[in-house]
PDB file of N, CA, C and O in Angstrom:
ATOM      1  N   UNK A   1      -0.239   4.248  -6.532  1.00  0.00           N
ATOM      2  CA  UNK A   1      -1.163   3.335  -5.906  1.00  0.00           C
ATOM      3  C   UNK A   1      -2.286   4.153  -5.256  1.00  0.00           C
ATOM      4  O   UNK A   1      -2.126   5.097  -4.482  1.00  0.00           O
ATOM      5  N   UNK A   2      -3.284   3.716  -5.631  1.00  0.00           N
ATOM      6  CA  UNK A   2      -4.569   4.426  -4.921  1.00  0.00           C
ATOM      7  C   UNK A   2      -4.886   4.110  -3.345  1.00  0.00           C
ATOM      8  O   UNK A   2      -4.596   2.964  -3.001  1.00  0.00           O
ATOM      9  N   UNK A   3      -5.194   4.586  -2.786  1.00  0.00           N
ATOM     10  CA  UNK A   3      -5.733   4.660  -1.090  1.00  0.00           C
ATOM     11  C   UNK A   3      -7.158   3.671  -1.239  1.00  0.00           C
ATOM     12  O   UNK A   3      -8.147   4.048  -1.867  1.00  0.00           O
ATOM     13  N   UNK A   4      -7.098   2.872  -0.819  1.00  0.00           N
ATOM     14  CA  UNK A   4      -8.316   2.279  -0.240  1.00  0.00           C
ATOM     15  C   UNK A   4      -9.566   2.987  -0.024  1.00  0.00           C
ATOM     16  O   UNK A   4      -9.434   4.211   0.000  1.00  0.00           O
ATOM     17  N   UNK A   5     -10.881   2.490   0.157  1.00  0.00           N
ATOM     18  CA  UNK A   5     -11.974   3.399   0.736  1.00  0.00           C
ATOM     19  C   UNK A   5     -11.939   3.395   2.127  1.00  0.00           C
ATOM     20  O   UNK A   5     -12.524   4.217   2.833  1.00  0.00           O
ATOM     21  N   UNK A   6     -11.157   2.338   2.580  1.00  0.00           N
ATOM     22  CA  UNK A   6     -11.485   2.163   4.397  1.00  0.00           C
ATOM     23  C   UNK A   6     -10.282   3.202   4.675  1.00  0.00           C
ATOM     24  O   UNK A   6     -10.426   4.010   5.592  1.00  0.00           O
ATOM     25  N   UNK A   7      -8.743   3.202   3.675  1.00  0.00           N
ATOM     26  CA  UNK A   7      -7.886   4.093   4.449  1.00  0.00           C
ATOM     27  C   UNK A   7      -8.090   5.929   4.037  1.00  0.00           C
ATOM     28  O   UNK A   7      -7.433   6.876   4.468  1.00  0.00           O
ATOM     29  N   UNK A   8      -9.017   5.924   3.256  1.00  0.00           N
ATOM     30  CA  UNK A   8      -9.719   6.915   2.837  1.00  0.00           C
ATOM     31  C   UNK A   8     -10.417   7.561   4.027  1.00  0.00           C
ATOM     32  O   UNK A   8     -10.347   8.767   4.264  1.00  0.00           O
ATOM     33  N   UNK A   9     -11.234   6.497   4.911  1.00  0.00           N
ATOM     34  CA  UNK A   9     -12.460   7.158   5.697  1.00  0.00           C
ATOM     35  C   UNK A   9     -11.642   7.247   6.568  1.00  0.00           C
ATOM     36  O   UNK A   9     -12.080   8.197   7.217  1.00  0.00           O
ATOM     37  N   UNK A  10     -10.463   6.820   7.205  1.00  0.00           N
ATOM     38  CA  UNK A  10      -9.922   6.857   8.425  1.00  0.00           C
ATOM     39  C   UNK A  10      -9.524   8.296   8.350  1.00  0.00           C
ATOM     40  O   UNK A  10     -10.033   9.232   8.968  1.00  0.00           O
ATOM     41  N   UNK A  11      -8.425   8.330   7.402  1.00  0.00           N
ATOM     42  CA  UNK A  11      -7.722   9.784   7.008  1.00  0.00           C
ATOM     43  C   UNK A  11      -9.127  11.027   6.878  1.00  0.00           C
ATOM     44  O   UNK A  11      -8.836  12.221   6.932  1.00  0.00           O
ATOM     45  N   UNK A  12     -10.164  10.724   6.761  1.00  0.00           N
ATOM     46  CA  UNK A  12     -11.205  11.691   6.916  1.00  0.00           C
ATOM     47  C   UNK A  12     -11.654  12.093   8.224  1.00  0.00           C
ATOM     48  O   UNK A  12     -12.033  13.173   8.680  1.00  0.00           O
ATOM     49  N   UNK A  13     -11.471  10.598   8.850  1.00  0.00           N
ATOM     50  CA  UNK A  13     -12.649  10.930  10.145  1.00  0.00           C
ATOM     51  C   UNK A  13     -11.520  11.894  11.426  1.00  0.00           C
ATOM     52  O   UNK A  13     -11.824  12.685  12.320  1.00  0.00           O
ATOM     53  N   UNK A  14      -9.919  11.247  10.869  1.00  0.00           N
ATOM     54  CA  UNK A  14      -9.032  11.600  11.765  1.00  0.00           C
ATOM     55  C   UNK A  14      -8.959  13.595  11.587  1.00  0.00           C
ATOM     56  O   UNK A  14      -8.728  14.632  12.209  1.00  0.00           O
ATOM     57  N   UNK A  15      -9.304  13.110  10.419  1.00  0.00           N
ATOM     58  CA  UNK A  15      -8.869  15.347   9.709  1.00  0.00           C
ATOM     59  C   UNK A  15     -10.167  15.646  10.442  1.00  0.00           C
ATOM     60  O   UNK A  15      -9.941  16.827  10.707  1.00  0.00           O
ATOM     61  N   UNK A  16     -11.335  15.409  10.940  1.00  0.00           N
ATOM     62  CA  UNK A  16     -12.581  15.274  11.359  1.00  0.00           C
ATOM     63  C   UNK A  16     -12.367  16.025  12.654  1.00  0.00           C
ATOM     64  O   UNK A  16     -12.727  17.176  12.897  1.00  0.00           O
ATOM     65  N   UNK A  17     -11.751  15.224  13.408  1.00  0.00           N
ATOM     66  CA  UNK A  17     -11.272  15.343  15.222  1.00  0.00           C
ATOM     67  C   UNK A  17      -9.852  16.035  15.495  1.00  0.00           C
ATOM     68  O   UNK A  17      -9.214  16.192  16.536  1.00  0.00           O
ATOM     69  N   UNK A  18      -9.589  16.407  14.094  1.00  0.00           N
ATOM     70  CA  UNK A  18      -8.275  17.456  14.949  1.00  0.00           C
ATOM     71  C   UNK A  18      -8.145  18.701  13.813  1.00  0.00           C
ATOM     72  O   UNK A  18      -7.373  18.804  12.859  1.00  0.00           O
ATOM     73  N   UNK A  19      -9.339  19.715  14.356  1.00  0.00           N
ATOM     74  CA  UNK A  19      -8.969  20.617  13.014  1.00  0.00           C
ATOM     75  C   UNK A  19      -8.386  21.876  13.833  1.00  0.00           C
ATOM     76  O   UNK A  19      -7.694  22.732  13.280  1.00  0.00           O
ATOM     77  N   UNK A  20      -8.673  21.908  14.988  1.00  0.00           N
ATOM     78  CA  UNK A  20      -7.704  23.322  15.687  1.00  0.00           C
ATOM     79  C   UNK A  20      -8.947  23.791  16.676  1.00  0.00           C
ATOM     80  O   UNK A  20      -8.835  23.758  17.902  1.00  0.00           O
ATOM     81  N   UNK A  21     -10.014  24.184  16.069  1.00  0.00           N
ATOM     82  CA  UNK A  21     -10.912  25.342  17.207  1.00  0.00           C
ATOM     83  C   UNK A  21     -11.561  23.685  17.388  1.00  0.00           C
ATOM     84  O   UNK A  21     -12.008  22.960  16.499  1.00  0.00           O
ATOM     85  N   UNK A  22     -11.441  23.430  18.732  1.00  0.00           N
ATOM     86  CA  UNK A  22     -12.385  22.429  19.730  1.00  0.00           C
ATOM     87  C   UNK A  22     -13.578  22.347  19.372  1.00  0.00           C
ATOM     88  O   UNK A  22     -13.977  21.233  19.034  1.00  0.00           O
ATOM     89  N   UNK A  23     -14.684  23.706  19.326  1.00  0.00           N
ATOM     90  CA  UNK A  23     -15.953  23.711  19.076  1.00  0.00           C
ATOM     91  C   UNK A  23     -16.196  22.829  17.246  1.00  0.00           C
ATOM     92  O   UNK A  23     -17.166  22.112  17.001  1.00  0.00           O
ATOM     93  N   UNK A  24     -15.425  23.042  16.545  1.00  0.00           N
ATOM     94  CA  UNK A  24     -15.010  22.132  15.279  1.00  0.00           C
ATOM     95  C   UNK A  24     -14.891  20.611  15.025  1.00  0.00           C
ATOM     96  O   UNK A  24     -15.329  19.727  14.288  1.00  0.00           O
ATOM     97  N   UNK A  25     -13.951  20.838  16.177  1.00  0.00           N
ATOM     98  CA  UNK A  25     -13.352  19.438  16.347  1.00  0.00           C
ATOM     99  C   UNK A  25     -14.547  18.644  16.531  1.00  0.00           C
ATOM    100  O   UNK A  25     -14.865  17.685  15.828  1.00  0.00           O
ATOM    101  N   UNK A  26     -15.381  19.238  17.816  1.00  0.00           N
ATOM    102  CA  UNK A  26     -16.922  18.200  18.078  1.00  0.00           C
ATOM    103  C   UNK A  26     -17.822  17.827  16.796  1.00  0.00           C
ATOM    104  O   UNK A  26     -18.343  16.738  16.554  1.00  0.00           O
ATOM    105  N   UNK A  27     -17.870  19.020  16.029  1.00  0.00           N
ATOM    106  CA  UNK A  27     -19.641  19.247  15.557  1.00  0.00           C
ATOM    107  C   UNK A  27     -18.409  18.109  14.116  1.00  0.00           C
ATOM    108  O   UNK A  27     -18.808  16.970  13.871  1.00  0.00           O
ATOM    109  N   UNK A  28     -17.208  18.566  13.451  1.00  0.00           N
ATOM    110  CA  UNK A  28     -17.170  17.712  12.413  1.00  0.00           C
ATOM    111  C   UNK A  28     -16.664  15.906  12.739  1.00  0.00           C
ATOM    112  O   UNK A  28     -16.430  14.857  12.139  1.00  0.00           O
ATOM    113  N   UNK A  29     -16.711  16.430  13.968  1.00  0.00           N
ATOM    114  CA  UNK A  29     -16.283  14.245  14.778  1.00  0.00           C
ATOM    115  C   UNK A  29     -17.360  14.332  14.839  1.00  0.00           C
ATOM    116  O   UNK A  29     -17.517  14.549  13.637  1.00  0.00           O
ATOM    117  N   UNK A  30     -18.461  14.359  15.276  1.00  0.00           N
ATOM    118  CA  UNK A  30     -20.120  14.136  15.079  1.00  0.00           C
ATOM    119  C   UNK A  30     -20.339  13.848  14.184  1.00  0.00           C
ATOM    120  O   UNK A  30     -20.917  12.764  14.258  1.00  0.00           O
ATOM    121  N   UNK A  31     -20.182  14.337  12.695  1.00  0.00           N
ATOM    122  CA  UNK A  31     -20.712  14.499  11.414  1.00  0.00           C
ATOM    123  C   UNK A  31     -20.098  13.357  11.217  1.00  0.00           C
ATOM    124  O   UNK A  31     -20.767  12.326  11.294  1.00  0.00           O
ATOM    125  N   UNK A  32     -18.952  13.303  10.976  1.00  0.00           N
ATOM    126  CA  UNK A  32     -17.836  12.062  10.683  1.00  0.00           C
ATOM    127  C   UNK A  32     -18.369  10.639  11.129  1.00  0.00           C
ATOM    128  O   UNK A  32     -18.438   9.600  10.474  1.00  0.00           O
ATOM    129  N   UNK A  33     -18.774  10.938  12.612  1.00  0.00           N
ATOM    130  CA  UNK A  33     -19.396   9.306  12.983  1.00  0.00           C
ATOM    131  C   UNK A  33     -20.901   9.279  12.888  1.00  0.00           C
ATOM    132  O   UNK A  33     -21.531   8.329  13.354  1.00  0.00           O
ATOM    133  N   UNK A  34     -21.317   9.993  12.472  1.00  0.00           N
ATOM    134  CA  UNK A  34     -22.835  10.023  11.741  1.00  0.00           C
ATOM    135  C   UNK A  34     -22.926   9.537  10.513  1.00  0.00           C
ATOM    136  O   UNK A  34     -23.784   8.693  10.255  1.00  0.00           O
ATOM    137  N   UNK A  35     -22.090   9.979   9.608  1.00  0.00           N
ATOM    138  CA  UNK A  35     -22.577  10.129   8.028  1.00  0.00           C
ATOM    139  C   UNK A  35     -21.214   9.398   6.892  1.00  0.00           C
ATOM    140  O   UNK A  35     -21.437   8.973   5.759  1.00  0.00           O
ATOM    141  N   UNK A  36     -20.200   9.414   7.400  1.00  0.00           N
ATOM    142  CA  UNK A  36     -18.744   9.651   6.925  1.00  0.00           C
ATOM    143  C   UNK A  36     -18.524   8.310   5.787  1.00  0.00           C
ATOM    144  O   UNK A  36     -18.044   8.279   4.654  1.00  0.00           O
ATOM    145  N   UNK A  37     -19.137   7.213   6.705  1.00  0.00           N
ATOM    146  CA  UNK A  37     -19.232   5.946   5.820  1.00  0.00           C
ATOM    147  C   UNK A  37     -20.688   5.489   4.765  1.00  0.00           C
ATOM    148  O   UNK A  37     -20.938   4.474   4.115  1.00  0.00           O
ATOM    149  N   UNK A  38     -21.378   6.684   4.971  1.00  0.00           N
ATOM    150  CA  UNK A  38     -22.666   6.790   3.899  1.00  0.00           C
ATOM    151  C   UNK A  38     -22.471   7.594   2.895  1.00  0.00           C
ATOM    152  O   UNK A  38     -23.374   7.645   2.059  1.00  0.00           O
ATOM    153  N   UNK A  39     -21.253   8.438   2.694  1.00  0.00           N
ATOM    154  CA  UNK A  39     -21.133   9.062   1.799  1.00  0.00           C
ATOM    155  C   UNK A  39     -20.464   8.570   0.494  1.00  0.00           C
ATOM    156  O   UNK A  39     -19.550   7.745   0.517  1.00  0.00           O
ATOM    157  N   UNK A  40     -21.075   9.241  -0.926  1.00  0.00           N
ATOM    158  CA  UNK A  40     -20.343   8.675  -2.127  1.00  0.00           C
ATOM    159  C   UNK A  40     -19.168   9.396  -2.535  1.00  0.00           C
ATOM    160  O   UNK A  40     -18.812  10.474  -2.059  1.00  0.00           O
ATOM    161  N   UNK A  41     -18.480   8.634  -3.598  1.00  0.00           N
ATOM    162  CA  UNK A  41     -17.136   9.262  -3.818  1.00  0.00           C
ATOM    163  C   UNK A  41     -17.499  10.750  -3.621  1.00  0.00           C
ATOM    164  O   UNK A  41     -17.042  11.408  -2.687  1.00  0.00           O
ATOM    165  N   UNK A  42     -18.209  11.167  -4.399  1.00  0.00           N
ATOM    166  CA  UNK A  42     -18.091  12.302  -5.099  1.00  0.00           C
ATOM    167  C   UNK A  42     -18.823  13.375  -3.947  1.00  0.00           C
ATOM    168  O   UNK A  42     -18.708  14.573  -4.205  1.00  0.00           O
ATOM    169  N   UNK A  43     -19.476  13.039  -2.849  1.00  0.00           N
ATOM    170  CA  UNK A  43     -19.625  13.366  -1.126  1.00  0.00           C
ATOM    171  C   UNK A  43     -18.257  13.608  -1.016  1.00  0.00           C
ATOM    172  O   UNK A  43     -17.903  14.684  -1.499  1.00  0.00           O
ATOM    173  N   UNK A  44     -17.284  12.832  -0.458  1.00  0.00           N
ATOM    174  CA  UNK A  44     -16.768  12.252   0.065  1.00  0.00           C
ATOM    175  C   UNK A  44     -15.484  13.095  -0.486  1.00  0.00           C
ATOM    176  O   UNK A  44     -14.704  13.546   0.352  1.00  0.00           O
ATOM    177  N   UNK A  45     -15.235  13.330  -1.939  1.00  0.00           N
ATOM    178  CA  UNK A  45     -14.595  14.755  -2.418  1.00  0.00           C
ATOM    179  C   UNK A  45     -15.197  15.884  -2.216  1.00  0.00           C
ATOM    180  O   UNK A  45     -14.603  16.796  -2.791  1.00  0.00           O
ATOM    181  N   UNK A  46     -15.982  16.169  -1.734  1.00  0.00           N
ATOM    182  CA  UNK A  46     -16.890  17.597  -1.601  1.00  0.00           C
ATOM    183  C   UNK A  46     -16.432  17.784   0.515  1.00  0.00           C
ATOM    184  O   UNK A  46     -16.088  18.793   1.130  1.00  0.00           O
ATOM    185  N   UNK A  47     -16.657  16.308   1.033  1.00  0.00           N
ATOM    186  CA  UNK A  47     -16.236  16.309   2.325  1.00  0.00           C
ATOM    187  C   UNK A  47     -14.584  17.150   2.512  1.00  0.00           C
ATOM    188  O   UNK A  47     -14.367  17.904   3.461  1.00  0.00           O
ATOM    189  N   UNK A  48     -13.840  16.935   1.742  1.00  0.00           N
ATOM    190  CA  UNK A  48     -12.399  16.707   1.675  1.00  0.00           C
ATOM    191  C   UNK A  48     -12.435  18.261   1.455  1.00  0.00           C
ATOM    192  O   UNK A  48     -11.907  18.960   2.319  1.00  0.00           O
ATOM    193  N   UNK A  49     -13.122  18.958   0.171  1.00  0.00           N
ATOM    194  CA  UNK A  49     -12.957  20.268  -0.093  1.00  0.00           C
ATOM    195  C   UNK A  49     -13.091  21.144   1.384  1.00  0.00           C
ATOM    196  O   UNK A  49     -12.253  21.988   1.704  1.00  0.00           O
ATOM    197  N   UNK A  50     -14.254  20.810   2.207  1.00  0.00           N
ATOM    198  CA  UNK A  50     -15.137  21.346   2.926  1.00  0.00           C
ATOM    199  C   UNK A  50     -14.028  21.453   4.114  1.00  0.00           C
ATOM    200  O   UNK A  50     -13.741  22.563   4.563  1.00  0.00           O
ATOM    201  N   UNK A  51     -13.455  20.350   4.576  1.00  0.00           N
ATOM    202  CA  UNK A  51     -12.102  20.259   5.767  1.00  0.00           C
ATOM    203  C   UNK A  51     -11.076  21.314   5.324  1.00  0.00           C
ATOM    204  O   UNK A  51     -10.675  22.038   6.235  1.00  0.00           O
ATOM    205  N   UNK A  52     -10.543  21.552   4.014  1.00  0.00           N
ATOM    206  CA  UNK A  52      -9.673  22.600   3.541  1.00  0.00           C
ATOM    207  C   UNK A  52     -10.568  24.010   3.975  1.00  0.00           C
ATOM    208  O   UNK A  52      -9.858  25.015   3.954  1.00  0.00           O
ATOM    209  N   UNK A  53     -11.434  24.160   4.211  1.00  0.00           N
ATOM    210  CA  UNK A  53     -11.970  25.781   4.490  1.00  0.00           C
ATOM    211  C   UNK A  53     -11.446  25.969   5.803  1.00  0.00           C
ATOM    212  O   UNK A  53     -11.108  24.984   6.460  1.00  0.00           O
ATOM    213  N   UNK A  54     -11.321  27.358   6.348  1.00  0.00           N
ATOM    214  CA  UNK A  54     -11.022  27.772   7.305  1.00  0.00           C
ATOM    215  C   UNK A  54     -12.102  27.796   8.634  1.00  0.00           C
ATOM    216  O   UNK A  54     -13.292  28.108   8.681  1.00  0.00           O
ATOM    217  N   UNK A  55     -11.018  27.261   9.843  1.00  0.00           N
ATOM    218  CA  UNK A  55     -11.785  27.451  10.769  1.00  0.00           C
ATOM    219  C   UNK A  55     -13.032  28.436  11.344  1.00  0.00           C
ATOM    220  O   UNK A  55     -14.248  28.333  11.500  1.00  0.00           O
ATOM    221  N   UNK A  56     -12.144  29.298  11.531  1.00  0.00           N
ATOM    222  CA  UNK A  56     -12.649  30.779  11.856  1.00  0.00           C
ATOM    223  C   UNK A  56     -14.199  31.178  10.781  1.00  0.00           C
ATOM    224  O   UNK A  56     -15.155  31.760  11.293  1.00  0.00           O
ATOM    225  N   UNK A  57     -14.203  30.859   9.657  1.00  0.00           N
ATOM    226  CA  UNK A  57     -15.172  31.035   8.852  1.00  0.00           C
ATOM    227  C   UNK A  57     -16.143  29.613   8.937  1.00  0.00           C
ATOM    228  O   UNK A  57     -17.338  29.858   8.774  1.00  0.00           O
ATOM    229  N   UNK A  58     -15.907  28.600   9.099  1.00  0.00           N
ATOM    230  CA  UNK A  58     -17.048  27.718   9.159  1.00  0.00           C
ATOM    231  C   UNK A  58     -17.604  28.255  10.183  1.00  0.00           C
ATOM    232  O   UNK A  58     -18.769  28.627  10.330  1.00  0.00           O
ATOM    233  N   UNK A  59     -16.458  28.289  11.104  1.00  0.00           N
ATOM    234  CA  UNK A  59     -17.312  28.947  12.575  1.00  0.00           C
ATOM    235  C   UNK A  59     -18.004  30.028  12.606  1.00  0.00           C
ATOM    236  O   UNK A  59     -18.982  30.151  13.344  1.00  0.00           O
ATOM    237  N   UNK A  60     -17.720  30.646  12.068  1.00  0.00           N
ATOM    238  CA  UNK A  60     -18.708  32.599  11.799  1.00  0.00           C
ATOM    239  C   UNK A  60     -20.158  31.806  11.020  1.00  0.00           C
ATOM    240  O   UNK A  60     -21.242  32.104  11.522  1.00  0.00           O
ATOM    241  N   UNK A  61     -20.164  30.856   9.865  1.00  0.00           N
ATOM    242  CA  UNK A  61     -21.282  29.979   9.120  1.00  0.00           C
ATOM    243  C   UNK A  61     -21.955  29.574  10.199  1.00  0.00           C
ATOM    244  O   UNK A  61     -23.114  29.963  10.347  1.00  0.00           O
ATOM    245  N   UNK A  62     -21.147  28.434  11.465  1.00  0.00           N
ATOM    246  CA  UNK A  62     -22.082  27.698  11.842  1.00  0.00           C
ATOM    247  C   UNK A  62     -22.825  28.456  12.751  1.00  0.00           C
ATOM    248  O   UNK A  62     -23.920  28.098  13.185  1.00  0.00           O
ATOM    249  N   UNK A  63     -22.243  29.516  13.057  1.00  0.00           N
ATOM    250  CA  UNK A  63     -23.084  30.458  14.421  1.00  0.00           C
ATOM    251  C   UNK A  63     -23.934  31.187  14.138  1.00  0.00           C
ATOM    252  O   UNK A  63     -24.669  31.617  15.027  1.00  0.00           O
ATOM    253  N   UNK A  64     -24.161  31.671  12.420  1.00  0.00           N
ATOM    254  CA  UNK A  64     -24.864  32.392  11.914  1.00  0.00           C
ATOM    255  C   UNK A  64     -24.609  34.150  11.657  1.00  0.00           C
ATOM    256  O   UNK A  64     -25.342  35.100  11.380  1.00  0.00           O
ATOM    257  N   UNK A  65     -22.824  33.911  11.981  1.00  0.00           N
ATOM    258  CA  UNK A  65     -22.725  35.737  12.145  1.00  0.00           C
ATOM    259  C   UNK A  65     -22.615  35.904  10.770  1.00  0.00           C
ATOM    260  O   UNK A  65     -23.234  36.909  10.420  1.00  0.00           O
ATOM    261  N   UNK A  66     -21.918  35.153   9.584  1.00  0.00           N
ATOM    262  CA  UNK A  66     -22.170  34.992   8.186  1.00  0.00           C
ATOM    263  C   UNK A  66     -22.927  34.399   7.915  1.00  0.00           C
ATOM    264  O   UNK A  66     -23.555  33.794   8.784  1.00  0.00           O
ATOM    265  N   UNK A  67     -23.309  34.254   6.304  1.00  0.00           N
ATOM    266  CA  UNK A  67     -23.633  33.656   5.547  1.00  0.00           C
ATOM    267  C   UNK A  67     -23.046  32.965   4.762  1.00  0.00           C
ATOM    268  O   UNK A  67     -22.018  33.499   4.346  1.00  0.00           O
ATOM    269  N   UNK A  68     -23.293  31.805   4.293  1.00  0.00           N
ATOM    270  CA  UNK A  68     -22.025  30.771   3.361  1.00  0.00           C
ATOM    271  C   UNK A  68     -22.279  31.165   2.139  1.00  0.00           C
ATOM    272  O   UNK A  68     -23.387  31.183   1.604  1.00  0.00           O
ATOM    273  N   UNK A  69     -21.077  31.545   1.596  1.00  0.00           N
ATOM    274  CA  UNK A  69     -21.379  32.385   0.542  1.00  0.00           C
ATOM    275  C   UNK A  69     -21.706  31.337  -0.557  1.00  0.00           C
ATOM    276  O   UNK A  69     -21.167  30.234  -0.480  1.00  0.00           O
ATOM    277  N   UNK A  70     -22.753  31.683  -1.809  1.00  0.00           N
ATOM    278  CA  UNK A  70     -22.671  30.574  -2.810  1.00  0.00           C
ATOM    279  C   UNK A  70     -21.969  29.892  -3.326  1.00  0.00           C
ATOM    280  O   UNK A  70     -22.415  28.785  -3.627  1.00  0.00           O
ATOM    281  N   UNK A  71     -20.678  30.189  -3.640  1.00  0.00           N
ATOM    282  CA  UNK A  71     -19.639  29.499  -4.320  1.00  0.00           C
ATOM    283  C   UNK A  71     -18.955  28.481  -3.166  1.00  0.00           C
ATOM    284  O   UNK A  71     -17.781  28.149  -3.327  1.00  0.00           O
ATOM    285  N   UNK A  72     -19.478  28.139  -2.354  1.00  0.00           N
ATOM    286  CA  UNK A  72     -19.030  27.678  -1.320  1.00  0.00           C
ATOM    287  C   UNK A  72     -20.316  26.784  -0.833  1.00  0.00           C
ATOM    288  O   UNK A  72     -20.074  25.580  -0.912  1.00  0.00           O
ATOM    289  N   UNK A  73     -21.273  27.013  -0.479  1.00  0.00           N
ATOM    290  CA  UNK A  73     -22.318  26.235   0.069  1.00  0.00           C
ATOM    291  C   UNK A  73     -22.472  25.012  -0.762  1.00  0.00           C
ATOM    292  O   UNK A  73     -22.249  25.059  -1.972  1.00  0.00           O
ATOM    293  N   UNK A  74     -22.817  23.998  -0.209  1.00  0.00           N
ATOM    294  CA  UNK A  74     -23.330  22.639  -0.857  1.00  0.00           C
ATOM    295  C   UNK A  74     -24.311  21.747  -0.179  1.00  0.00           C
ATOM    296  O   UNK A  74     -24.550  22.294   0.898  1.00  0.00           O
ATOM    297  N   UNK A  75     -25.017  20.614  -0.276  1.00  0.00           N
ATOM    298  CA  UNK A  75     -25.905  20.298   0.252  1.00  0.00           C
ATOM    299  C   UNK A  75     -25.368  19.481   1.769  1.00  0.00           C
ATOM    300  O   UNK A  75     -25.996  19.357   2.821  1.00  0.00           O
ATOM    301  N   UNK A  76     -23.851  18.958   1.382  1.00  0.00           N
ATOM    302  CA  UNK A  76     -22.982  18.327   2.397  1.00  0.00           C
ATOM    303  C   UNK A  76     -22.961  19.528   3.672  1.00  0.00           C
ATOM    304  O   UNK A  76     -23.476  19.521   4.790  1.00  0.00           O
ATOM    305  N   UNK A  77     -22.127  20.535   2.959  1.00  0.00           N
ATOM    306  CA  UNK A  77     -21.864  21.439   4.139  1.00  0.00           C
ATOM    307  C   UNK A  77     -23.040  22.470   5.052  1.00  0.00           C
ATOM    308  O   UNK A  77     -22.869  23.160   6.057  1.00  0.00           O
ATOM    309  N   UNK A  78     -24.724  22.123   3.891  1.00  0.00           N
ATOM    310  CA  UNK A  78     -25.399  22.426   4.768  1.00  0.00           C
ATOM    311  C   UNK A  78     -25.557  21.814   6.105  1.00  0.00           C
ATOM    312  O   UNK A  78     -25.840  22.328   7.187  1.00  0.00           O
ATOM    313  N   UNK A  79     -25.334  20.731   5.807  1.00  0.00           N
ATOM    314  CA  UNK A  79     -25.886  19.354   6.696  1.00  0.00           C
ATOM    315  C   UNK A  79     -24.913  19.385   7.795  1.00  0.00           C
ATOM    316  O   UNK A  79     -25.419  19.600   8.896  1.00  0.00           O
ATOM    317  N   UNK A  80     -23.693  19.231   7.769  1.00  0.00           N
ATOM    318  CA  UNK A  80     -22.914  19.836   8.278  1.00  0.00           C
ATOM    319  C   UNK A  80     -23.032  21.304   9.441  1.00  0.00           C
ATOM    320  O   UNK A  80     -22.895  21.354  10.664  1.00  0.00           O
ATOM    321  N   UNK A  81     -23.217  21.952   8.826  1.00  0.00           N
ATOM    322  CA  UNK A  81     -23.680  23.103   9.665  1.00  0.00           C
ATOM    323  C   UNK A  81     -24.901  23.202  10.483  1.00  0.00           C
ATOM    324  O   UNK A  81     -24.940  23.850  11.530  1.00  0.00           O
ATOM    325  N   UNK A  82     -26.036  22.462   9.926  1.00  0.00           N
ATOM    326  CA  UNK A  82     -27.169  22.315  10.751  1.00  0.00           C
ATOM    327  C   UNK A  82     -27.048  21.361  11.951  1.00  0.00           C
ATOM    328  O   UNK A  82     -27.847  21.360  12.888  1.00  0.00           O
ATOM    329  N   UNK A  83     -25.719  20.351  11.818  1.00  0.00           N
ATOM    330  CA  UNK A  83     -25.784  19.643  12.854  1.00  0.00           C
ATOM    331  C   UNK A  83     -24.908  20.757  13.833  1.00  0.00           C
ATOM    332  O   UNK A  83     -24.659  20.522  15.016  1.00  0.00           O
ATOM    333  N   UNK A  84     -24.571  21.761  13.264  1.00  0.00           N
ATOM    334  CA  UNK A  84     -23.514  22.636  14.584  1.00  0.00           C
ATOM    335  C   UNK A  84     -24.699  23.347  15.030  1.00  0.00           C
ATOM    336  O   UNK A  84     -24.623  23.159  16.244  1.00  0.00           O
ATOM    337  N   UNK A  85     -25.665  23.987  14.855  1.00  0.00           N
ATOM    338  CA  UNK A  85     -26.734  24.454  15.543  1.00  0.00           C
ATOM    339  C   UNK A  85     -27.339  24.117  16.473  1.00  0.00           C
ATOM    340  O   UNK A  85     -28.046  24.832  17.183  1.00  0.00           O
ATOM    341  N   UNK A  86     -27.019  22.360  16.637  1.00  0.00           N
ATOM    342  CA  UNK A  86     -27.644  21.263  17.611  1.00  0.00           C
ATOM    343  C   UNK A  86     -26.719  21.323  18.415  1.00  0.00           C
ATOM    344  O   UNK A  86     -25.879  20.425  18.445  1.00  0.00           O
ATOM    345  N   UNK A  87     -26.668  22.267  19.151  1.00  0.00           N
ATOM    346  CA  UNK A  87     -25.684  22.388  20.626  1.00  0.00           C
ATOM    347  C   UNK A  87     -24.397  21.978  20.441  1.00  0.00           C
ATOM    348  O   UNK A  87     -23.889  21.263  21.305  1.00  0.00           O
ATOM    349  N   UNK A  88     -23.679  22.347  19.328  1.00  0.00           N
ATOM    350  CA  UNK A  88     -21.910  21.797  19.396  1.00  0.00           C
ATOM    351  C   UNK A  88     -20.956  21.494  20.604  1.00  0.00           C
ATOM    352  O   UNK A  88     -19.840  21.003  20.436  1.00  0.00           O
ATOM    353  N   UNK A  89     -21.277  21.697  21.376  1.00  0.00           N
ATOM    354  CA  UNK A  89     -20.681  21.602  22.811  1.00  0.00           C
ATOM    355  C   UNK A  89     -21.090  20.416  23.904  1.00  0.00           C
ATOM    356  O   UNK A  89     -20.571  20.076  24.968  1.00  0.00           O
ATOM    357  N   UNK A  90     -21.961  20.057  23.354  1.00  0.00           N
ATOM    358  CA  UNK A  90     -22.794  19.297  24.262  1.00  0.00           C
ATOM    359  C   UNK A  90     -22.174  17.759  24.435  1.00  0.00           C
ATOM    360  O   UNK A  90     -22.737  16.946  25.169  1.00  0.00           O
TER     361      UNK A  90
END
């Protein structure tokens, strides 16, 4: 049986607000209640990939001490990251 789209976005927004590093937790619960229900399937699988990456490394991305490497960057997880530049803490 397939998952719904509404029990789809829940199970997203919830992986959203509890990923481990706090500073995370904000900037992708931000993103989540910004964008989460505008996204298409195929977003929305790219969202899902993007939650499987590691903390510690989005975080080194969003602060700018890395770079997101190509095989990894997408237009989602830019967007994503530019909203962590906008004061994640705040």
């Amino acid at each position: 049986m397939s998952e719904t789209k509404q029990t789809r976005l829940r199970k997203l927004d919830y992986r959203s607000r509890h990923r481990g590093i706090r500073e995370m937790d904000i900037v992708f619960g931000r993103f989540a209640e910004q964008v989460l229900e505008t996204l298409t399937d195929a977003e929305l699988d790219d969202y899902e990939r993007i939650l499987e990456l590691p903390d510690d490394k989005l975080f080194s991305w969003a602060t700018g001490r890395e770079q997101v490497p190509d095989d990894v960057r997408s237009p989602l997880l830019d967007a994503l990251l530019s909203l962590a530049h906008m004061n994640p803490t705040d």
